[in-house]
C-alpha positions in Angstrom: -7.3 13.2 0.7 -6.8 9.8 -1.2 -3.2 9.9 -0.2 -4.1 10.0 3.7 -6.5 7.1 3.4 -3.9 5.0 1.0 -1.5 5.6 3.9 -3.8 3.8 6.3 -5.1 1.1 4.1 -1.7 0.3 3.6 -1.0 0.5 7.2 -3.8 -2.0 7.5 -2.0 -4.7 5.3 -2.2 -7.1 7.8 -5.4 -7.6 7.0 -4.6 -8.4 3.5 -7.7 -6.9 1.7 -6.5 -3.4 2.1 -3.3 -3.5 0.6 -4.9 -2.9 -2.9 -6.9 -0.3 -2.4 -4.1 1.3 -0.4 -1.8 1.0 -3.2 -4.5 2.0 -5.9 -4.8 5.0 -3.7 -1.2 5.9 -3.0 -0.9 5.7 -6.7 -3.6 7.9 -7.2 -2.3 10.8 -4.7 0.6 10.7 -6.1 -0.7 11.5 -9.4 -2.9 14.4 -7.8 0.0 15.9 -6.2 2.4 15.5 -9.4 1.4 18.8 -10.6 -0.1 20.8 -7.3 1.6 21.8 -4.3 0.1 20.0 -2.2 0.9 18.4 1.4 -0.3 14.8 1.0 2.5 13.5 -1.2 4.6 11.8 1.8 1.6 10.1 3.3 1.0 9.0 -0.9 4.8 8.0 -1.1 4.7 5.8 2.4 1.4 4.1 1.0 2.7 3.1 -1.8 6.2 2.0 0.1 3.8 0.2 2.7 1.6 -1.5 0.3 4.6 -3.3 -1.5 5.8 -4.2 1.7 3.0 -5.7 3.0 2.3 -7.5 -0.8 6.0 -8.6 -0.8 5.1 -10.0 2.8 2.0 -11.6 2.1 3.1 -13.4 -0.8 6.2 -14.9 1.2 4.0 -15.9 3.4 1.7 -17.5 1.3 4.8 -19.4 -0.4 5.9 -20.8 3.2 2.8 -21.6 3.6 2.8 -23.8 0.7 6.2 -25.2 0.8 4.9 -26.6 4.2 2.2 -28.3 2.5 4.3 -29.9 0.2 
């Protein structure tokens, strides 16, 4: 279950607040499906994969941002 709703916080990370929790989630499904068979390791994978992205984006953007400023 956490894996699924770490998959669409992390979808979400244009809105910037999510990506943590989609990541700390993502994480955490991966960890519950390490050892069980379960289905909800690609959505955990993909949240993890999306929440770097969208970090990696934000914090590009926030540099630009800056270097603008300057």
């Amino acid at each position: 279950m956490s894996a699924i709703v770490g998959f669409v916080l992390s979808g979400l990370g244009f809105l910037l607040i999510t990506v943590p929790f989609g990541l700390w989630l993502g994480y955490r499904g991966l960890r519950e499906t390490q050892n069980d068979v379960r289905q909800g390791r690609p959505f955990a994978t993909w949240a993890v994969y999306l929440g770097w992205a969208w970090l990696v984006f934000w914090v590009l953007a926030l540099i630009s941002y800056l270097w603008i400023l300057l």
